[in-house]
C-alpha positions in Angstrom: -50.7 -22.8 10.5 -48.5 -23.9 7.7 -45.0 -22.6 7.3 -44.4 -20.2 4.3 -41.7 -21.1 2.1 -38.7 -18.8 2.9 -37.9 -16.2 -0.1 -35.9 -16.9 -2.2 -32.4 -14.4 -1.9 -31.8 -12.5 -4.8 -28.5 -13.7 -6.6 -25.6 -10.8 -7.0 -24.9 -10.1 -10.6 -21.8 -8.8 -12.2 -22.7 -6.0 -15.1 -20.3 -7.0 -18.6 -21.6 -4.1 -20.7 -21.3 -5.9 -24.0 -20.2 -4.3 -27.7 -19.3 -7.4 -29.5 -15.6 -5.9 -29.2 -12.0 -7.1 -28.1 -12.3 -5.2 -24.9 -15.4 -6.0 -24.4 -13.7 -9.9 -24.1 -11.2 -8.4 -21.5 -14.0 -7.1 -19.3 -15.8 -10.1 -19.2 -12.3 -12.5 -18.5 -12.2 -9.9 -15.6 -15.6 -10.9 -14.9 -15.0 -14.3 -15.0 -11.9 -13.9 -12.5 -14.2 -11.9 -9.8 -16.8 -14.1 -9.9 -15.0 -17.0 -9.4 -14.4 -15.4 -6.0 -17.5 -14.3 -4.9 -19.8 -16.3 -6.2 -22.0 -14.2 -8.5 -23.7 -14.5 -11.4 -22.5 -12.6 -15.0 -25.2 -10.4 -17.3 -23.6 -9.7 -20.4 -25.6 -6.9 -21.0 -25.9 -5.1 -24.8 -27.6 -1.7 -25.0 -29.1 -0.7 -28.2 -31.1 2.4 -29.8 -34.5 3.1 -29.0 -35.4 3.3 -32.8 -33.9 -0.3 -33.4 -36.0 -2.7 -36.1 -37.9 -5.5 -35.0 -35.2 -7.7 -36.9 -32.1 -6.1 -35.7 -32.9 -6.3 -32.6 -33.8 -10.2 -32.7 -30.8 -10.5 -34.8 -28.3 -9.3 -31.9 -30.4 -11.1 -29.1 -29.8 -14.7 -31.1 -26.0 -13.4 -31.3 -25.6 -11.9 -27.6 -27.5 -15.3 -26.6 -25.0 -17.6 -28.3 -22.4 -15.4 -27.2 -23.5 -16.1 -23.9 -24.1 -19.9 -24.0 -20.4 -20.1 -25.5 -18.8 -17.8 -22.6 -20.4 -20.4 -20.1 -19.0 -23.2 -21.0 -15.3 -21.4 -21.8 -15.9 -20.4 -18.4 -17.7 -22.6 -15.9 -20.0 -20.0 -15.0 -23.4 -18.8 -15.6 -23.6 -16.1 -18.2 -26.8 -14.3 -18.8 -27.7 -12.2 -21.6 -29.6 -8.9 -21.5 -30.6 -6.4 -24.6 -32.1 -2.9 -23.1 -32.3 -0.1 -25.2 -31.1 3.4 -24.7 -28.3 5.3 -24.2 -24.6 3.8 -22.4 -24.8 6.9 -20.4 -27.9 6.4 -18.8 -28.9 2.8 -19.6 -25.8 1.2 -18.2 -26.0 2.0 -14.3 -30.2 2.1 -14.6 -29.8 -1.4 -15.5 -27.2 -2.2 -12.7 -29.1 -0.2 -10.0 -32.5 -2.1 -11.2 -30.7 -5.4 -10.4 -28.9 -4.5 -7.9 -25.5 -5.3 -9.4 -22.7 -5.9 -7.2 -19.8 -4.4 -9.6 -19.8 -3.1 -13.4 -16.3 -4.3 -15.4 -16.4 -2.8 -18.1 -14.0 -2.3 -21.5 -12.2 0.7 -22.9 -9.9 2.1 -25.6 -8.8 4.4 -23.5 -9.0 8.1 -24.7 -7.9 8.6 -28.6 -8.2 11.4 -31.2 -11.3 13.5 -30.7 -12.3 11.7 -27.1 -9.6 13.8 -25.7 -11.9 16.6 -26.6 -15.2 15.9 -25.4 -13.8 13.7 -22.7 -13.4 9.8 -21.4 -16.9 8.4 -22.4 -16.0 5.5 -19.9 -16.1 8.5 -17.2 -19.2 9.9 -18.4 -20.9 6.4 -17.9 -18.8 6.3 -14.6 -19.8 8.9 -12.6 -23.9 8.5 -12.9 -23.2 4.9 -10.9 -23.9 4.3 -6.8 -22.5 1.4 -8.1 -18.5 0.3 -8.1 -17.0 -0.1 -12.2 -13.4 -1.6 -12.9 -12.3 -0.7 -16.1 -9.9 -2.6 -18.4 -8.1 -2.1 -21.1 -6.7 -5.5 -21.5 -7.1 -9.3 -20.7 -6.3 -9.9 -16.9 -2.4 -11.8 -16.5 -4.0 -15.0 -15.3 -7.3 -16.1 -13.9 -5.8 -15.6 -10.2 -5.7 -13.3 -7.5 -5.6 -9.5 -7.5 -1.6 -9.7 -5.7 -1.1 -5.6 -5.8 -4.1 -3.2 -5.7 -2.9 0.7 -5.9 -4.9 2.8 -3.3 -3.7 6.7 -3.5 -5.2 8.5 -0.6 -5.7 12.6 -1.1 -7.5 15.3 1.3 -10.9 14.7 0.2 -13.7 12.8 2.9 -15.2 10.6 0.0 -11.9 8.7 0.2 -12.7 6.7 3.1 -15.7 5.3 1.4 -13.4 3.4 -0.9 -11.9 1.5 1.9 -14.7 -0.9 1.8 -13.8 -1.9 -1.9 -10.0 -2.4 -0.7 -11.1 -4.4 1.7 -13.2 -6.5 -0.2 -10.7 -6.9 -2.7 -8.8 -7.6 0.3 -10.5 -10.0 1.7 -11.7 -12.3 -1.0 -8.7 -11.9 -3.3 -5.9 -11.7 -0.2 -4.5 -9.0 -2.3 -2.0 -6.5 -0.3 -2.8 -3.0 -0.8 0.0 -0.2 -1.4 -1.4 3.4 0.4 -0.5 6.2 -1.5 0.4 9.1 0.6 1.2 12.3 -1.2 3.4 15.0 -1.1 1.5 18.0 0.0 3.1 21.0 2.0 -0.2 23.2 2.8 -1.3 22.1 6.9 -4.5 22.0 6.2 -4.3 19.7 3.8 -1.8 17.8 5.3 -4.3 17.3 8.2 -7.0 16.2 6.3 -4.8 13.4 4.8 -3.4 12.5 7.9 -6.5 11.7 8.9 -7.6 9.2 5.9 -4.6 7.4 5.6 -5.3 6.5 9.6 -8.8 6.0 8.9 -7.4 3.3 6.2 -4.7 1.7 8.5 -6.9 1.5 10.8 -9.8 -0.7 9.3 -6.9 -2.4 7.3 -5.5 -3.8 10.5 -8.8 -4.3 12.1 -9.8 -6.4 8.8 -6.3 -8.5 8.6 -5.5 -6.8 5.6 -1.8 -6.6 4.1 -0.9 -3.1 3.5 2.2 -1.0 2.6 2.7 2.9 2.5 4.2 4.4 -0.1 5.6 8.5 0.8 5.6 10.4 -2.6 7.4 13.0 -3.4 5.5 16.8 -4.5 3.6 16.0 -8.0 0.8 15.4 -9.9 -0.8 12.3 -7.9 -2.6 11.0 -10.9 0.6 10.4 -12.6 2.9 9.1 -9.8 -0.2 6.8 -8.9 0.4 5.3 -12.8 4.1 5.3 -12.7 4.0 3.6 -9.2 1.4 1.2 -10.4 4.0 0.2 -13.2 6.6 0.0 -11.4 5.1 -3.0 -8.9 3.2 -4.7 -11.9 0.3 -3.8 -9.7 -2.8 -5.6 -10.9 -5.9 -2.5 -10.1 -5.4 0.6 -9.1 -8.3 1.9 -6.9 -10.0 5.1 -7.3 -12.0 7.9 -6.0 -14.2 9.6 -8.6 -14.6 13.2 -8.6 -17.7 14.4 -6.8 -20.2 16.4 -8.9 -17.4 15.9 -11.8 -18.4 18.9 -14.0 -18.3 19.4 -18.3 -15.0 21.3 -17.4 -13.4 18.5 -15.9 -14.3 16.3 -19.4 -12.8 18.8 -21.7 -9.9 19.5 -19.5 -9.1 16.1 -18.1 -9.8 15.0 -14.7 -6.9 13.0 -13.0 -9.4 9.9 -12.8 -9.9 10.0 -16.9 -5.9 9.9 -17.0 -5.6 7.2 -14.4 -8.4 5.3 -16.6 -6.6 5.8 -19.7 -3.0 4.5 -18.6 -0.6 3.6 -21.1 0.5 0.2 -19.1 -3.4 -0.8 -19.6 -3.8 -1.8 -15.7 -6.9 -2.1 -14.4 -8.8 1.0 -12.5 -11.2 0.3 -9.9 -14.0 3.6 -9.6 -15.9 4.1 -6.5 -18.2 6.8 -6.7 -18.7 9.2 -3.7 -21.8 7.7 -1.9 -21.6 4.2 -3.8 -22.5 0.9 -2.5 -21.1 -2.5 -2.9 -22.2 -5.8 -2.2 -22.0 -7.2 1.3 -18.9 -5.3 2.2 -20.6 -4.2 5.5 -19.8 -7.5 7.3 -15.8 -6.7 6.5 -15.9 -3.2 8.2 -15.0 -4.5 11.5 -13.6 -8.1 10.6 
């Protein structure tokens, strides 16, 4: 019987949602650093309405397409291009999910004049994703290593399922991760910290990874995780999202849309309760 020609495996992609804007140059530099590392492929990919004209929308593919071709060469690396039409809220992480993205980086302004309001769009687009997003503000330092990723640890259980981004990170990017512990006074909640900073430590030293904990004072985490992160020059920060994150938390402010939105415009890493990431299994016990 004749062999079969083994399948082909399906290439990782890293998501560059794509505006045409400054920021939307950061993300992909940050792109450019990643992949560099691991090895994957960059979509540059430009959502439009569903309503566009015939000749808009060719218009923007011939730019997005040159834009693309341009970023290769600048680059090194292949750059694809990719027009889907919708809405960033939704047609964002569909596309991701459908290709089975390994990581979304993605640009922001931050939070200014009326967003404050209605809330971080970035965390609206966010918090619909299985998938991981970094979110920057600003062109990365050099085309390096990550040296100093920022990992605040709380109560919550969804905080160990970050651990296999930080060890990623970790592990591709010999980055040393600073562990956040905060300063909490209530047992119970004392215990259930307790046990995810061990949890951390634990896979940390089973995976090789440099680590250093941090004791803060009582306060508002979000902000001692930004003034830490200053202080070090830290190059991500790395983030839990708020599970079933509710319209409240928009109009009010969740911690994550703050820790988004720093003023020192360092990268924030967002893993989603229940997200995935790309080949991070074979890291979990070195």
């Amino acid at each position: 019987m004749e062999e079969q020609p083994k399948k082909e495996e399906h290439q990782k992609v890293i998501i560059v949602p794509w505006d045409f804007t400054a920021v939307a140059e950061f993300a992909l530099a940050h792109a450019a650093k990643i992949s560099r590392m691991v090895g994957n492929e960059i979509c540059l990919l430009h959502i439009v309405d569903s309503k566009i004209s015939h000749t808009d929308e060719a218009s923007r593919k011939t730019h997005l397409t040159r834009v693309a071709e341009e970023n290769s060469k600048k680059y090194g690396l292949q750059v694809e291009p990719q027009i889907v039409k919708g809405s960033i809220f939704t047609a964002i992480t569909q596309f991701a999910h459908d290709r089975d993205a390994s990581l979304v980086v993605m640009g922001t302004h931050g939070i200014k004049g009326m967003q404050k309001l209605t809330g971080s769009w970035a965390l609206k687009v966010i918090v619909k994703s299985k998938i991981p997003f970094i979110v920057v503000q600003d062109s990365p330092a050099d085309q390096e290593r990550y040296h100093n990723i920022v990992f605040p640890v709380d109560f919550r259980n969804e905080n160990k399922e970050k651990i296999k981004m930080a060890i990623f990170m970790g592990k591709y990017f010999d980055s040393k991760i600073h562990i956040l512990e905060p300063g909490v006074t209530d047992p119970s909640l004392i215990k259930k910290t307790n046990i995810n900073l061990n949890f951390a430590i634990k896979y940390f030293i089973q995976n090789n990874i440099e680590y250093e904990l941090h004791e803060l004072p009582k306060g508002e985490l979000a902000k001692q995780t930004i003034e830490f992160a200053q202080q070090i020059k830290a190059d991500l920060i790395l983030i839990m999202t708020t599970k079933n994150i509710t319209f409240a938390d928009y109009m009010m402010g969740a911690e994550e849309q703050e820790i988004i939105a720093n003023s020192s415009k360092i990268p924030v890493c967002c893993v989603n309760p229940r997200s995935s990431f790309a080949k991070v299994g074979q890291f979990m016990y070195g």
